[in-house]
Each structure stands twice: as structure tokens, then as C-alpha cells.
N, C-alpha and C positions, 0 to 999 in steps of 0.2 A: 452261296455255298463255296464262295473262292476269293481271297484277295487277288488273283492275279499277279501276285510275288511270287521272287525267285526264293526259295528254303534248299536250306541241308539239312536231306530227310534220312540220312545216316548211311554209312556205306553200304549197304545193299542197294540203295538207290544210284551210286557212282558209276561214271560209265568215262572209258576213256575216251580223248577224242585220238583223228587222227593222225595228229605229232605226237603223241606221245602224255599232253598235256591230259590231268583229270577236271571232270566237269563236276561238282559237286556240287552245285544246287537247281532246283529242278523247278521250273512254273506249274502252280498247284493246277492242275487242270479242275475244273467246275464240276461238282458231283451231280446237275441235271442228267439224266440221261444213264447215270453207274449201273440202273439194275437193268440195262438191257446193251451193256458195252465190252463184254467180258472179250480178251484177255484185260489184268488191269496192272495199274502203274505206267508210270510215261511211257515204259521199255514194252507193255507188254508180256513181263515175266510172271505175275502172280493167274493161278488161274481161277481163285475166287475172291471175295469179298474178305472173306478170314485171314487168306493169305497176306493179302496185301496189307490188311491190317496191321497184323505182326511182321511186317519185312519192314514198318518203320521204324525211324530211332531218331537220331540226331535231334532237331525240334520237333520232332514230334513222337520225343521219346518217351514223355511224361500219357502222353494220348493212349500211346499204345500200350503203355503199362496198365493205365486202367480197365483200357478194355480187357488186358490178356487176364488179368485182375479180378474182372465181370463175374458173376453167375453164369450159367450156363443158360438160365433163361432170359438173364439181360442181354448176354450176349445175341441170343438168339433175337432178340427185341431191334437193338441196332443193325443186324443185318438183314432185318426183314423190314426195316425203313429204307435202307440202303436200296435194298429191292424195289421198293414200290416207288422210286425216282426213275422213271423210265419211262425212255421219250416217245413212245405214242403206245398209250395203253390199249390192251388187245381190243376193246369194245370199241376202238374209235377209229379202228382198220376191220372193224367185221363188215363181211360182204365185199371187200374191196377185190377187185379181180385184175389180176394185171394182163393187158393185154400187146 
């Protein structure tokens, strides 16, 4: 779920560095694990799945069009897959006790 390439995911993903210079593309991080990772985007700024969706553009502006695009129940379809990527599902921590 990731090339491990660097993309420009449009300016809302831009972050300046500290000279001054802007950083504008960003390593896709690996969607294992998204529905149990919130906040999301590299920065941390988006606070769900929907958000983040729509704060892209750049390449992956054609993506986010479609989903914003979607039905309301496809939409709901993609981010309840999104959801179900998460890295230890409740049944396989039941009973666990920390001590």
C-alpha cells in the first residue's frame, strides 16, 4: 500500500524547513496500520480519514477528486476499508493485561 517514494501531494502537504527553504514532497507512508493511527498525514494535521483525503492535490489530485466525487455510500465504503487496516485487531489483544 506504498511505493516508498517521495510525491508532491500539493500544498497543503508543504512544510517549511528551517532556513527558510520549502520541502515539497513527502515519503507516502504505508497505509498498514491507518485505521488505528489517527492523527493523519506525515505532519499529523488531518484529524480523520476524510480529512486527509481531501487536503490532497498535487499527484494525487486526480485521487482525491474522485473520491470527493464518490457517493456518499462509496465514500463511506473506502473509509471503512481504511479502517479495517489496523495493526492489531481488538480480538487478538482480548484478555491481554498489562502488567
Amino acid at each position: 500500500f506504498t511505493d516508498f517514494k517521495r510525491h508532491d501531494l500539493g500544498a497543503n502537504f508543504h512544510e517549511r524547513n528551517y532556513d527558510g527553504t520549502m520541502l515539497t514532497k513527502t515519503m507516502t507512508a504505508p497505509l498498514w496500520g491507518v485505521g488505528s493511527t489517527a492523527p493523519y498525514g506525515h505532519d499529523g494535521r488531518s484529524i480523520n480519514l476524510k480529512e486527509v483525503i481531501l487536503r490532497h492535490g498535487g499527484e494525487a489530485q486526480q485521487s482525491r477528486d474522485l473520491f470527493a466525487a464518490a457517493s456518499p455510500h462509496e465514500r463511506d465504503n473506502v473509509i471503512a476499508f481504511l479502517n479495517s487496516l489496523v495493526l492489531f485487531p481488538p480480538d487478538d489483544v482480548k484478555g491481554y493485561r498489562y502488567q
